[in-house]
C-alpha positions as a Markdown table, in Angstrom:
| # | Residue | x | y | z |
|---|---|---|---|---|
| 1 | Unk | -85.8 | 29.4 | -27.7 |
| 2 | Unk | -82.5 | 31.8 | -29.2 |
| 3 | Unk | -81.2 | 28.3 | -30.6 |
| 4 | Unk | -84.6 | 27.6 | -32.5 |
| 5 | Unk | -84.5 | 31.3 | -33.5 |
| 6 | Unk | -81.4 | 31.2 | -34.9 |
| 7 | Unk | -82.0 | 28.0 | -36.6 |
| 8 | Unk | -85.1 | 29.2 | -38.0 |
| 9 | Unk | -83.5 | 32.6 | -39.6 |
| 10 | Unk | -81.0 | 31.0 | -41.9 |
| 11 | Unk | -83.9 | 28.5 | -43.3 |
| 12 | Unk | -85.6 | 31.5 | -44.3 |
| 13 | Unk | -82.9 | 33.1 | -46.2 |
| 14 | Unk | -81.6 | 29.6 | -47.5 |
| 15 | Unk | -85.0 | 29.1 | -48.8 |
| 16 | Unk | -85.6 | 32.5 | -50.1 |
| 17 | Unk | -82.3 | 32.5 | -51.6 |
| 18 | Unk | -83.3 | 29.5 | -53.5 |
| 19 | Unk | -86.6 | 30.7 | -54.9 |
| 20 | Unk | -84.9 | 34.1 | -55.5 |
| 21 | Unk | -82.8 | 32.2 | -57.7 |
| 22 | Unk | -85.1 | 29.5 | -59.2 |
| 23 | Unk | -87.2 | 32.3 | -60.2 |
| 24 | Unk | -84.6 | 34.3 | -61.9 |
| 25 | Unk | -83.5 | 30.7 | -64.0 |
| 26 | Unk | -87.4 | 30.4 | -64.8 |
| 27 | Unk | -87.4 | 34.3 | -66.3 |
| 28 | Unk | -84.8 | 33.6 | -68.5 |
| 29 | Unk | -86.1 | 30.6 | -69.5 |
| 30 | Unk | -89.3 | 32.4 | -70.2 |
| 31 | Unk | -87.8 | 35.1 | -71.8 |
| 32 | Unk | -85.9 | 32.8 | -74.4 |
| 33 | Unk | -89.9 | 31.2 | -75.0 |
| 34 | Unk | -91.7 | 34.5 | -74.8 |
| 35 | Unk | -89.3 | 37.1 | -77.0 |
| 36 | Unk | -89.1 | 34.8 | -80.7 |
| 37 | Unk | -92.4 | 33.6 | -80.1 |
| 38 | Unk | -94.3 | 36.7 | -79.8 |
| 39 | Unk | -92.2 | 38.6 | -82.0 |
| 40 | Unk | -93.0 | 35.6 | -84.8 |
| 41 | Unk | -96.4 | 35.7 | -84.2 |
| 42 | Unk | -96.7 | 39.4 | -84.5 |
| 43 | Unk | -94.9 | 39.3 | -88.0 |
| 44 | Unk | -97.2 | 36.7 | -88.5 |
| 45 | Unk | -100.1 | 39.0 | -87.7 |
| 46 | Unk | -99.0 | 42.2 | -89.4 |
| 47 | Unk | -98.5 | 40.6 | -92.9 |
| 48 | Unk | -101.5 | 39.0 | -92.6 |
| 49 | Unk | -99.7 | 35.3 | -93.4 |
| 50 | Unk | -101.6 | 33.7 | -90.2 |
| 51 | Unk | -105.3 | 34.5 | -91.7 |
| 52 | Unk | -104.4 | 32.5 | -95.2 |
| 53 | Unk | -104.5 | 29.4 | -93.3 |
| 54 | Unk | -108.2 | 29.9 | -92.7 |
| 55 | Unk | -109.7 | 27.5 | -95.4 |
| 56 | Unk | -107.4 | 24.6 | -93.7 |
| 57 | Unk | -108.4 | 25.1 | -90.2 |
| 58 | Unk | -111.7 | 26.1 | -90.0 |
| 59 | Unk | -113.6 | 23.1 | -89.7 |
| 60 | Unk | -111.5 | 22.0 | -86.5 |
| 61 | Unk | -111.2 | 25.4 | -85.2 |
| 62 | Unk | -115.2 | 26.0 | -85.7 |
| 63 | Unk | -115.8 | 22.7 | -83.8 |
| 64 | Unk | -114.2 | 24.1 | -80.6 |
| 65 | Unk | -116.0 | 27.7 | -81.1 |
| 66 | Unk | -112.7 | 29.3 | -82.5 |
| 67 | Unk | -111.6 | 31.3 | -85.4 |
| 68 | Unk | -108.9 | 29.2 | -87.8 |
| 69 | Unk | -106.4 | 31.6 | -86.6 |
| 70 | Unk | -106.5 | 29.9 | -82.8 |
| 71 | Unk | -104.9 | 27.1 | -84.1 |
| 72 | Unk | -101.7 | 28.9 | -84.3 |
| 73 | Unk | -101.8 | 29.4 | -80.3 |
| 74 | Unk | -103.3 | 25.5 | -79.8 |
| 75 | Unk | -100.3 | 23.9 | -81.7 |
| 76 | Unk | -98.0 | 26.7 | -79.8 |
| 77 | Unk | -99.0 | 25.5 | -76.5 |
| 78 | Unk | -98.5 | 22.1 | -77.3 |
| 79 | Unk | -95.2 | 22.5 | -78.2 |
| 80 | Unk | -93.6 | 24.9 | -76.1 |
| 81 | Unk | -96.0 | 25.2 | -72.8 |
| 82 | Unk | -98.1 | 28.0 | -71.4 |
| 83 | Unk | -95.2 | 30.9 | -71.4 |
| 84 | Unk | -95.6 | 30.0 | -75.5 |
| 85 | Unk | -99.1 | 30.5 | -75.3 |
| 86 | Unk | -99.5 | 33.4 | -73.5 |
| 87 | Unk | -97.0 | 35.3 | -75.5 |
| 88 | Unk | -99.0 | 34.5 | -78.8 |
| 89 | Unk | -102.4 | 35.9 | -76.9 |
| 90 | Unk | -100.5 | 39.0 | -76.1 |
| 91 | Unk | -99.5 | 39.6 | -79.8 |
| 92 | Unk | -102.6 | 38.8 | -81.8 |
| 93 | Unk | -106.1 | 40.1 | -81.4 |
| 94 | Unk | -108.4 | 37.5 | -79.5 |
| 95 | Unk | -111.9 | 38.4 | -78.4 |
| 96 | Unk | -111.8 | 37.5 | -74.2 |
| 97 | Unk | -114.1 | 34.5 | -75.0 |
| 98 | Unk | -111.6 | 33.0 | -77.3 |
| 99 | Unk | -108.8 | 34.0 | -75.2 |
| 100 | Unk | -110.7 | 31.7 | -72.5 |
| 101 | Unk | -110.9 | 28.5 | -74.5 |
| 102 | Unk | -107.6 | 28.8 | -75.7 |
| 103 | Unk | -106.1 | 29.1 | -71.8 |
| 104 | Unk | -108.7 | 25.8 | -71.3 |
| 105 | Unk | -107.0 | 23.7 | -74.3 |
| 106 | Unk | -103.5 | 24.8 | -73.7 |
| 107 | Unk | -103.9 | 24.8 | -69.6 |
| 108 | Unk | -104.5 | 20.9 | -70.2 |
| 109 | Unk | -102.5 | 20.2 | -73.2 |
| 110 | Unk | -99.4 | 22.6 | -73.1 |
| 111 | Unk | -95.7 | 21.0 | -73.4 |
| 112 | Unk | -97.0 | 17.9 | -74.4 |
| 113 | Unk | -93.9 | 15.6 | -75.7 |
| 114 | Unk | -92.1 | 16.7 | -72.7 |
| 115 | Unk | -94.6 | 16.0 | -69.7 |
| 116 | Unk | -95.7 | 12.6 | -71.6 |
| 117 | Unk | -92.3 | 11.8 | -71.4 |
| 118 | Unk | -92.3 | 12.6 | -67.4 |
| 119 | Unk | -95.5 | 10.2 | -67.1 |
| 120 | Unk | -94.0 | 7.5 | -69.5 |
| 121 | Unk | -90.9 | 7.6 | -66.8 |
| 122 | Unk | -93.4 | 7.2 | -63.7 |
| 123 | Unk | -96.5 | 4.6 | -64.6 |
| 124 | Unk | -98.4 | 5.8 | -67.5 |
| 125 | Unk | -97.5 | 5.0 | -71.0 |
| 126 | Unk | -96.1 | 8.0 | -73.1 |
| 127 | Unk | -97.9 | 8.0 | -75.9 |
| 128 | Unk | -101.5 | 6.7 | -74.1 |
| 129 | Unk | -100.9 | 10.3 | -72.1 |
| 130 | Unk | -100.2 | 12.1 | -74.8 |
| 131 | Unk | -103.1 | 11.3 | -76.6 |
| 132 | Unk | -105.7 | 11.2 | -73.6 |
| 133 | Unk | -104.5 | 14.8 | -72.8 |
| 134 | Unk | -104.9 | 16.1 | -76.6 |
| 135 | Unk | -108.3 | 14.0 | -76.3 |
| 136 | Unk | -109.1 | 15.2 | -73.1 |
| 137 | Unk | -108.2 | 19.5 | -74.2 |
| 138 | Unk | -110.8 | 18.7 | -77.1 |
| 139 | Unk | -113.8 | 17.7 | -75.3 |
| 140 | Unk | -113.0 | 20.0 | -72.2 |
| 141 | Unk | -113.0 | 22.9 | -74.6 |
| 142 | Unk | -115.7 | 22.2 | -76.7 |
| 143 | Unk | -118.2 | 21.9 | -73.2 |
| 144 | Unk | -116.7 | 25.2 | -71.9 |
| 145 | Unk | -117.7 | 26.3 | -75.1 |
| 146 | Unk | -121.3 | 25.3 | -75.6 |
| 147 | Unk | -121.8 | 26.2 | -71.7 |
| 148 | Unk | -120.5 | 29.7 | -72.0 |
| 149 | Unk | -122.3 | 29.8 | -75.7 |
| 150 | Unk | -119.4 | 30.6 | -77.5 |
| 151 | Unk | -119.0 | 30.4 | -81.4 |
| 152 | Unk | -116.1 | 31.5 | -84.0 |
| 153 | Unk | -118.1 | 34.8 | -84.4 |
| 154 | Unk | -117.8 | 35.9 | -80.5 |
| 155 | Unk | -116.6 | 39.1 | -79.6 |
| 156 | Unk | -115.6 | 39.2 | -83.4 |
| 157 | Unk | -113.8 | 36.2 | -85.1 |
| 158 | Unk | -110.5 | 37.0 | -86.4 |
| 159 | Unk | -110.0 | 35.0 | -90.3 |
| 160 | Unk | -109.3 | 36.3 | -93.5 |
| 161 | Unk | -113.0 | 37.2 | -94.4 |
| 162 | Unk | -113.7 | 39.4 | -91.1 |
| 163 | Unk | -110.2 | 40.8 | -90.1 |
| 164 | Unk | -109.2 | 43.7 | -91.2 |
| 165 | Unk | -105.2 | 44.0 | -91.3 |
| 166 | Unk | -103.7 | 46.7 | -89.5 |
| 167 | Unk | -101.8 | 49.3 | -92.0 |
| 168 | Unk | -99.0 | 50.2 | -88.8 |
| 169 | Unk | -95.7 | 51.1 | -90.7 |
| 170 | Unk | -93.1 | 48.4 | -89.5 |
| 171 | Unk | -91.8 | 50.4 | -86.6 |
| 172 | Unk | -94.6 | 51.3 | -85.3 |
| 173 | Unk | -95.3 | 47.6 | -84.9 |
| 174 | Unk | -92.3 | 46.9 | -83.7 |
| 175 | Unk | -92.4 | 49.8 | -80.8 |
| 176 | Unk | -96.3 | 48.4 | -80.1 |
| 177 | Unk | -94.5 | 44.6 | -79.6 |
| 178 | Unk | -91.6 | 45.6 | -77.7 |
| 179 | Unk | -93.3 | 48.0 | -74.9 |
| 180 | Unk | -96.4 | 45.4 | -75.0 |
| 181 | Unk | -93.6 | 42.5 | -74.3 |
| 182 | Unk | -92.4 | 44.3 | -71.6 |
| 183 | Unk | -95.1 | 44.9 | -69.8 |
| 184 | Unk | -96.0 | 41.4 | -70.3 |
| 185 | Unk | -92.8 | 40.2 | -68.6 |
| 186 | Unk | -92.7 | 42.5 | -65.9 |
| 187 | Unk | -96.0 | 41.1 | -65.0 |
| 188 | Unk | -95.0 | 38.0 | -65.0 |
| 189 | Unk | -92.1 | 38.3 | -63.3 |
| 190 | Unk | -94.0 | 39.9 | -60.1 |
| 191 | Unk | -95.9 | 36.5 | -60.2 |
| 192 | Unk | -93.2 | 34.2 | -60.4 |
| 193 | Unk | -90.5 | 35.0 | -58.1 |
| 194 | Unk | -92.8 | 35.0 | -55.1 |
| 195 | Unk | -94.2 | 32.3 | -56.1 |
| 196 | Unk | -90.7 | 30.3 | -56.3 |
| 197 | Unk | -90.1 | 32.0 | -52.9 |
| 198 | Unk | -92.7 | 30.3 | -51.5 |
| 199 | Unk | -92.7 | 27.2 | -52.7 |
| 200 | Unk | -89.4 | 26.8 | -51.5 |
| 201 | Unk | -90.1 | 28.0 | -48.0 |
| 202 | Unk | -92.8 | 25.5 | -47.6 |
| 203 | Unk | -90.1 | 22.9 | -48.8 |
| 204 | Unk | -87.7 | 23.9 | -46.4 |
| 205 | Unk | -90.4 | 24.0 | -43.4 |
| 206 | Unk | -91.7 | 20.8 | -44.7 |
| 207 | Unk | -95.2 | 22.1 | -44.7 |
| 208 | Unk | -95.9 | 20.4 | -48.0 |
| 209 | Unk | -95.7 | 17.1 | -45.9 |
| 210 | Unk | -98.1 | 18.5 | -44.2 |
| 211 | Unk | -100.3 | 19.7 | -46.4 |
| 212 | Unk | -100.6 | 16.2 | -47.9 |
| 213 | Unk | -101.9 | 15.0 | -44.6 |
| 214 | Unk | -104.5 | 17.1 | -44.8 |
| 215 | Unk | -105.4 | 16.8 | -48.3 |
| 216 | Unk | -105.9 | 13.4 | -47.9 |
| 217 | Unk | -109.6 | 13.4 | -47.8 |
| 218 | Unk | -109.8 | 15.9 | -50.9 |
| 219 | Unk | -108.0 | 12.8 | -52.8 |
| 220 | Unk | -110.7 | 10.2 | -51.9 |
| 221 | Unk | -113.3 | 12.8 | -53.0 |
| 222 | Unk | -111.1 | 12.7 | -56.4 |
| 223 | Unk | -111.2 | 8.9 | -56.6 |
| 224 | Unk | -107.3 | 9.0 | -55.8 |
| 225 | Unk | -105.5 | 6.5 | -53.4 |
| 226 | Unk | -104.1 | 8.4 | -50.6 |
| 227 | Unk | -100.8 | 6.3 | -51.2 |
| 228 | Unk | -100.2 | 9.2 | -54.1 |
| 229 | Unk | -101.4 | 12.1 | -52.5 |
| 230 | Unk | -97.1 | 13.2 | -52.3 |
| 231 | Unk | -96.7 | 12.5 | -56.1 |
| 232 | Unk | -100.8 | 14.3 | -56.8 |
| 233 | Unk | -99.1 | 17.1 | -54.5 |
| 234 | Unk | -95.6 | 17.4 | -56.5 |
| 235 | Unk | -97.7 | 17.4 | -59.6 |
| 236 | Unk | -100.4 | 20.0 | -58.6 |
| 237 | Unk | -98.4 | 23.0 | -57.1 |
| 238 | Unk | -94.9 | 22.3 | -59.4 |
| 239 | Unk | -96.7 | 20.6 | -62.4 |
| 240 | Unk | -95.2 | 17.8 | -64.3 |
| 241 | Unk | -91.8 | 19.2 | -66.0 |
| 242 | Unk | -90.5 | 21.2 | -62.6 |
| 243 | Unk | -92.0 | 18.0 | -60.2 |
| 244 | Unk | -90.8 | 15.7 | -63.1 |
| 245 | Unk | -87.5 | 14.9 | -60.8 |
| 246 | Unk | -89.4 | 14.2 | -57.5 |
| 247 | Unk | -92.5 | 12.2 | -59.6 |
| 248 | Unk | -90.1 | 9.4 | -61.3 |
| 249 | Unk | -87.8 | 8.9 | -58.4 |
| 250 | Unk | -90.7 | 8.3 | -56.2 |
| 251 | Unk | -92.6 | 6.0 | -58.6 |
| 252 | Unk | -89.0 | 4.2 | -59.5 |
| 253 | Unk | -88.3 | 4.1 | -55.7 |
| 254 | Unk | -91.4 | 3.0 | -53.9 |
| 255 | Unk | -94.0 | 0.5 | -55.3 |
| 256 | Unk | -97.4 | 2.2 | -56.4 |
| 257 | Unk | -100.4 | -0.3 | -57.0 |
| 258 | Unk | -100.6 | 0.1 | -61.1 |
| 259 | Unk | -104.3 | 0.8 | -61.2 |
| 260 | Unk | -103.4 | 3.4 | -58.5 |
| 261 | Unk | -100.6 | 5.2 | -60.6 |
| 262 | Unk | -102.9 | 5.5 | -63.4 |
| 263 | Unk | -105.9 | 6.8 | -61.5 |
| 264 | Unk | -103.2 | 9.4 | -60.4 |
| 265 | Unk | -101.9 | 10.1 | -64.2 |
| 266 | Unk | -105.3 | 10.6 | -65.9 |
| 267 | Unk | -105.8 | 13.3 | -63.0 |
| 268 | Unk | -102.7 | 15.1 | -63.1 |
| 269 | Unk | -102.7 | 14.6 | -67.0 |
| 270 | Unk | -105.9 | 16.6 | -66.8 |
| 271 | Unk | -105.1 | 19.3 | -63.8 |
| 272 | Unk | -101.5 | 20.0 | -62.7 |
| 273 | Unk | -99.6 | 23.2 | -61.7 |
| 274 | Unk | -102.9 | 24.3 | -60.2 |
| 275 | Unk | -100.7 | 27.9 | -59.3 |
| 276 | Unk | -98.5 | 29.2 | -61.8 |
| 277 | Unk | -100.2 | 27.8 | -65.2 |
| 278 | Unk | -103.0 | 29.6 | -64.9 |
| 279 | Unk | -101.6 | 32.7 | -62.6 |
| 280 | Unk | -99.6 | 33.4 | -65.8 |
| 281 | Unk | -103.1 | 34.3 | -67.8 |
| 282 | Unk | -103.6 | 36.9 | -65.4 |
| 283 | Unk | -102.0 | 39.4 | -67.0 |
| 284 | Unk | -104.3 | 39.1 | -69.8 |
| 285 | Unk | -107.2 | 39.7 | -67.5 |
| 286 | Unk | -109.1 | 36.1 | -68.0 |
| 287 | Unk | -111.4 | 35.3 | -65.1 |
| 288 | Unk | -110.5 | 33.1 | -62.2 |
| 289 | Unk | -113.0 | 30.7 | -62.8 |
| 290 | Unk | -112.5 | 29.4 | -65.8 |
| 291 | Unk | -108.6 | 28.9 | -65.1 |
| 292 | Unk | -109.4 | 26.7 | -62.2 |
| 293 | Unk | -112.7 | 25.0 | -61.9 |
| 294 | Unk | -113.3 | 23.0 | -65.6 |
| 295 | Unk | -110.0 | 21.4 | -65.2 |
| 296 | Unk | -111.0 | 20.2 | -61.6 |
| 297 | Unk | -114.2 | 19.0 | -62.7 |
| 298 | Unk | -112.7 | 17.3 | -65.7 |
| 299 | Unk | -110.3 | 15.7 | -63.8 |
| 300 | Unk | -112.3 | 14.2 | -60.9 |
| 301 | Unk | -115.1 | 13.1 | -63.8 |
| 302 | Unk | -112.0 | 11.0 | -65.4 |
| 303 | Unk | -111.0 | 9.2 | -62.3 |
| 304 | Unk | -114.4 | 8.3 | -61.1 |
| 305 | Unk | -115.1 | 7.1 | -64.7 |
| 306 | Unk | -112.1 | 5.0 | -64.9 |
| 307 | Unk | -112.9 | 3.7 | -61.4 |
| 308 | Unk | -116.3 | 2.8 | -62.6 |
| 309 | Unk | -114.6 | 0.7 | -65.6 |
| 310 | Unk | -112.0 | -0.9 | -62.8 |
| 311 | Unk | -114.9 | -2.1 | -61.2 |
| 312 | Unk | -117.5 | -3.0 | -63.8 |
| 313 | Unk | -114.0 | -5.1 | -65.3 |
| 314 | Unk | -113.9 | -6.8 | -62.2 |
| 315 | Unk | -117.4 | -7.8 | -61.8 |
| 316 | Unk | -117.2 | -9.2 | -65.7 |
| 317 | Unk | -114.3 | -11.1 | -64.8 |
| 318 | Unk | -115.6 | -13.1 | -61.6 |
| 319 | Unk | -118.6 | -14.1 | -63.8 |
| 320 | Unk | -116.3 | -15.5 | -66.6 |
| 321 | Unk | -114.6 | -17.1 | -64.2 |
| 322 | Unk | -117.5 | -18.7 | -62.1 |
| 323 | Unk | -119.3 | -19.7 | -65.6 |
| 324 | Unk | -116.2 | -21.9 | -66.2 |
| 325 | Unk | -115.9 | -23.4 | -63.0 |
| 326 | Unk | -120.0 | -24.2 | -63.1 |
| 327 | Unk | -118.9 | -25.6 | -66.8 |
| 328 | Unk | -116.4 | -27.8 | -65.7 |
């Protein structure tokens, strides 16, 4: 009993030292993301240079229920991942509604070049994942939108015919950004390093093997062969750029039916980093729900659709080929 004791103790602090230190990487990180990109949005905002753009981006923007000025954020997200997109919410002046299907489209289509990479490396063509992700962000959005009964107008539409610019001297400004920032971080910073903690205590313990025993059943009800559920796993509690190591060795180093793999990648594509990605709109006081539940639903419609073609292409194919054979 002392032996496993002892044993047990220096896990603990081996894996805490680990997150501890994972985390602290990941601030940085952030912190080189968050700082230019708020501070560039913020200029953005005070000279009013962002709200000239409206007669470019209206149309798309009004399709998804969002002022031109959202398309700054989008194309943010998409480019430099959800740290991106939540520092350009916390410098310009979004109604909640808006803030929500922003966090939808980027939640689904943030860091785009990079994660289509990951899934080019492990089973799913790049650019096919790219696309179906962008694809998939538009139509998500849009439904959240008309559910919720959303339009560019809600809670007060921010463009260059309703906003009026703020007159703040430049320090002022810059005081309101760099406190605002701070808080920002701090908050986020009480949210990641547990996290990283203890993600890399259940790594240690080997409870995430665990766990995907008994998540096997949730991956049938997501159309999901229970041959992935360690790389569905990986994907939703690290997401696709921090599992990106474990994901491609595991795909290069074990053989994965191909239908299987890309059943798993239009899900993950859709929903991953079920924890952090959306714990990091907290902050900004967006409800729970939407975070979570229209990327779940979206992802276990995809499967089941693409399961539906798998077998509908089947069916079409034994009929060819029994035609031909009654031919001959």
């Amino acid at each position: 009993m002392t032996n496993k004791t002892e044993d047990i103790f220096p896990r603990i602090k081996s894996g805490t030292r680990q997150g501890l230190i994972k985390g602290w990487k990941g601030l940085i990180w952030l912190l080189k993301i968050i700082i230019p990109i708020s501070f560039a949005t913020t200029l953005l905002v005070h000279f009013g240079i962002i709200y000239k753009l409206d007669f470019l981006l209206t149309p798309v923007m009004t399709w998804l229920s969002l002022p031109a000025s959202a398309a700054l954020v989008l194309i943010i997200g998409i480019f430099t991942g959800i740290y991106g997109t939540v520092a350009a919410l916390w410098a310009m002046p979004f109604s909640m509604e808006h803030m929500i299907l922003i966090a939808i489209f980027n939640l689904i289509s943030h860091n785009l070049i990079q994660e289509s990479i990951v899934q080019g490396n492990s089973g799913l063509n790049s650019v096919f994942a790219a696309f179906f992700r962008l694809f998939m962000a538009l139509v998500v959005t849009f439904i959240c939108a008309k559910i919720m009964g959303i339009t560019p107008e809600t809670g007060g539409a921010i463009g260059a015919g309703t906003f009026v610019q703020e007159t703040k001297p430049f320090t002022v400004m810059l005081k309101h950004w760099g406190w605002g920032t701070f808080k920002l971080i701090v908050q986020i910073f009480c949210i990641i390093m547990p996290l990283m903690v203890i993600l890399e205590l259940a790594k240690v313990f080997n409870i995430i093997t665990i766990i995907t025993k008994i998540a096997s059943p949730v991956l049938s009800v997501m159309g999901l062969n229970r041959s992935t559920g360690m790389l569905w796993l990986t994907a939703s509690i690290f997401g696709l750029a921090y599992g990106a190591a474990v994901i491609v060795e595991e795909t290069q180093s074990n053989e994965y039916e191909k239908e299987d793999l890309t059943k798993l990648h239009l899900s993950i594509g859709v929903n991953h980093s079920m924890i952090e990605d959306p714990a990091l709109f907290l902050p900004l006081g967006l409800p729970i729900f939407w975070l979570w539940i229209p990327r779940l639903i979206a992802a276990i419609i995809v499967t089941w659709m693409y399961s539906v073609f798998l077998s509908a292409r089947r069916r079409y194919a034994k009929r060819a080929c029994h035609k031909k054979l009654c031919d001959h």
